[in-house]
Legacy VTK file of the C-alpha trace (Angstrom):
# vtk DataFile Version 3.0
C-alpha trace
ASCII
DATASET POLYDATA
POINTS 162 float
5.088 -42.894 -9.474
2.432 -41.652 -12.005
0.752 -40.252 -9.037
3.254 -38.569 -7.665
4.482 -36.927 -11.120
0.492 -35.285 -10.887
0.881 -34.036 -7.483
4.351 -32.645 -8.301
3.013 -31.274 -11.749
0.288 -29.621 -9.581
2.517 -28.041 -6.982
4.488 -26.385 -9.629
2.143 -24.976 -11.369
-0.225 -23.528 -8.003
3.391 -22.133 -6.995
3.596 -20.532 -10.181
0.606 -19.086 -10.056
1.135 -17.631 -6.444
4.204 -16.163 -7.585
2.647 -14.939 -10.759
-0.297 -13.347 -8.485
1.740 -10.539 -6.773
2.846 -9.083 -10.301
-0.131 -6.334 -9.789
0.980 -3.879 -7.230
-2.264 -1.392 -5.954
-3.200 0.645 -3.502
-6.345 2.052 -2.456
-6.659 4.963 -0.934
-10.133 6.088 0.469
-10.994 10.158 1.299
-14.493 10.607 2.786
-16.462 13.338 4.982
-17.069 11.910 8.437
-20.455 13.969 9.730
-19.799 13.245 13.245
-16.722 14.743 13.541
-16.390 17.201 10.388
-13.607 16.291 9.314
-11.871 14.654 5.918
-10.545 11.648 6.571
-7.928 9.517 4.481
-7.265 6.250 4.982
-5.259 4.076 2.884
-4.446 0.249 2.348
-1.133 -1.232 1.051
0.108 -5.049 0.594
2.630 -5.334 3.463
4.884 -7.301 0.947
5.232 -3.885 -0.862
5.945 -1.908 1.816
8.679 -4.202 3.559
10.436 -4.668 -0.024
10.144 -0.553 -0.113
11.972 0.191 2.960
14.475 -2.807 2.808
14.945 -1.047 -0.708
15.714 2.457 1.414
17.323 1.894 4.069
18.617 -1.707 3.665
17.234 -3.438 6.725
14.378 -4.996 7.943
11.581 -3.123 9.489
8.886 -4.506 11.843
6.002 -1.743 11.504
4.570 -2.854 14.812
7.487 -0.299 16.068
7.312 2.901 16.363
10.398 3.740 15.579
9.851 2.015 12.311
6.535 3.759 11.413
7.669 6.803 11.770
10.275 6.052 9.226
7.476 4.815 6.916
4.989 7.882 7.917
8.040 10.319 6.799
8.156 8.191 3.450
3.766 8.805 3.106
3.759 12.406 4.174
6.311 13.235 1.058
4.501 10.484 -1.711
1.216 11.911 -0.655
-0.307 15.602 -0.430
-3.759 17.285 -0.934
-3.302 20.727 -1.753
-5.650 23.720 -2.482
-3.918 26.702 -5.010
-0.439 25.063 -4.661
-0.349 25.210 -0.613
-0.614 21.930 1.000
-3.841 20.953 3.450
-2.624 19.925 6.624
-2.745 16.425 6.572
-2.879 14.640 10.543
-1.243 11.878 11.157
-3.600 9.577 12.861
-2.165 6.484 12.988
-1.271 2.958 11.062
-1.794 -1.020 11.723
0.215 -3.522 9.716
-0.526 -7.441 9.185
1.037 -9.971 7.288
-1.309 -8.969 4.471
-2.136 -5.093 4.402
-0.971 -1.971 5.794
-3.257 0.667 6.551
-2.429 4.472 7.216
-4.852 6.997 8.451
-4.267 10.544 8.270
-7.083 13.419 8.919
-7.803 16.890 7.355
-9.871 18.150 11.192
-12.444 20.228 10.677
-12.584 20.794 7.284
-14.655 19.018 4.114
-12.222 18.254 0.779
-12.590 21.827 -0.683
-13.469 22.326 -4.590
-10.104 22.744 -6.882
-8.243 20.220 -4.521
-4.914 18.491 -6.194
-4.023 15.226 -5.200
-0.302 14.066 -5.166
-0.085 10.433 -4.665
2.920 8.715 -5.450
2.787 6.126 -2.840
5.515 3.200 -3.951
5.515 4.485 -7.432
9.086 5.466 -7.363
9.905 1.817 -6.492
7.452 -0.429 -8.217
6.647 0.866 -11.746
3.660 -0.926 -12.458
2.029 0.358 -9.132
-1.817 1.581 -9.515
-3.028 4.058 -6.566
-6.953 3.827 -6.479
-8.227 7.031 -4.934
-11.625 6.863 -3.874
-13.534 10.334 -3.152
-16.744 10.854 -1.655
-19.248 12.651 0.572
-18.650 15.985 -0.092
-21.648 17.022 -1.395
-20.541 15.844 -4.750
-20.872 12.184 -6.358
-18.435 9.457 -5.509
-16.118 9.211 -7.904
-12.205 7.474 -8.293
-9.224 8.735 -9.519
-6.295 6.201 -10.707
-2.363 7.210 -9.939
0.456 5.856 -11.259
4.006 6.777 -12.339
3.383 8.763 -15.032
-0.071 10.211 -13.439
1.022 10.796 -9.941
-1.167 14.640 -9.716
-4.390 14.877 -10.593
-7.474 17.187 -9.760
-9.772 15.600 -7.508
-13.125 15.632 -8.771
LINES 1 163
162 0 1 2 3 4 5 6 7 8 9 10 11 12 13 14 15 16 17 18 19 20 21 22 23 24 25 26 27 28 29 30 31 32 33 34 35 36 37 38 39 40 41 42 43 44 45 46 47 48 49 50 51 52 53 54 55 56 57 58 59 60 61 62 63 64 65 66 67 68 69 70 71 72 73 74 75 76 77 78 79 80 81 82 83 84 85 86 87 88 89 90 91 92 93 94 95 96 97 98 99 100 101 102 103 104 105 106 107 108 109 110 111 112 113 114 115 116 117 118 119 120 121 122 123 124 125 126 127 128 129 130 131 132 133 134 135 136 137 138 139 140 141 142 143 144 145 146 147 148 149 150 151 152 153 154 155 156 157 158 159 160 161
């Protein structure tokens, strides 16, 4: 019985943990200079779990991001929470794609052609709106400047990009 009380105890408290362990909501984004092709490209991870409690939050159903039809939904949500822009006019931004897992899901857009110009403005307000205590790690580099990382958040959700 002793025993048993020790597992128990045990399982309790490794379930508490695990539930404890998702109370830090971050995403990463990552905008680099890709040589071979000349273009900027963005890509950006997320914890699924985020995500899926997002659009249930939005649209009050269950999405399966393997769909299309449901990434597009989610792409129309990350093309408004997230914009470089240059003197108040947007860079265009492609689309390139996404993959979701159980654990992450990863977006990756494309500015073709063109290297992060100086003065750029990042808006990132990815899941902010839902989860308050949501940190955006932006990560900026190889454009002929050091690497360097910006933190967003709700109350910092535009910054200059450095």
């Amino acid at each position: 019985m002793m025993r048993f009380k020790a597992v128990l105890a045990a399982a309790l408290l490794w379930c508490s943990a695990a539930a404890q362990a998702h109370n830090f909501h971050v995403g990463l984004t990552e905008i680099s200079f890709n040589p071979r092709t000349g273009s900027t490209e963005v890509v950006h991870t997320y914890t699924a779990h985020d995500v899926e409690a997002l659009l249930m939050n939005l649209y009050q159903r269950h999405f399966d991001l393997g769909l299309e039809e449901d990434q597009a939904v989610f792409r129309r949500y990350i093309e408004k929470q997230f914009r470089i822009s240059v003197d108040g006019k947007p860079l265009p931004l492609q689309w390139v794609g996404m993959q979701a897992n159980v654990d992450t899901v990863n977006v990756y857009q494309e500015i073709e052609k063109t290297t992060l110009p100086p003065g750029a403005v990042l808006l990132d307000a990815v899941l902010t709106d839902f989860l308050p205590q949501q940190a955006n790690n932006v990560n900026v580099s190889g454009f002929g400047r050091p690497a360097a990382s910006v933190v967003f958040n709700r109350e910092r959700r535009e910054q200059a990009l450095p």
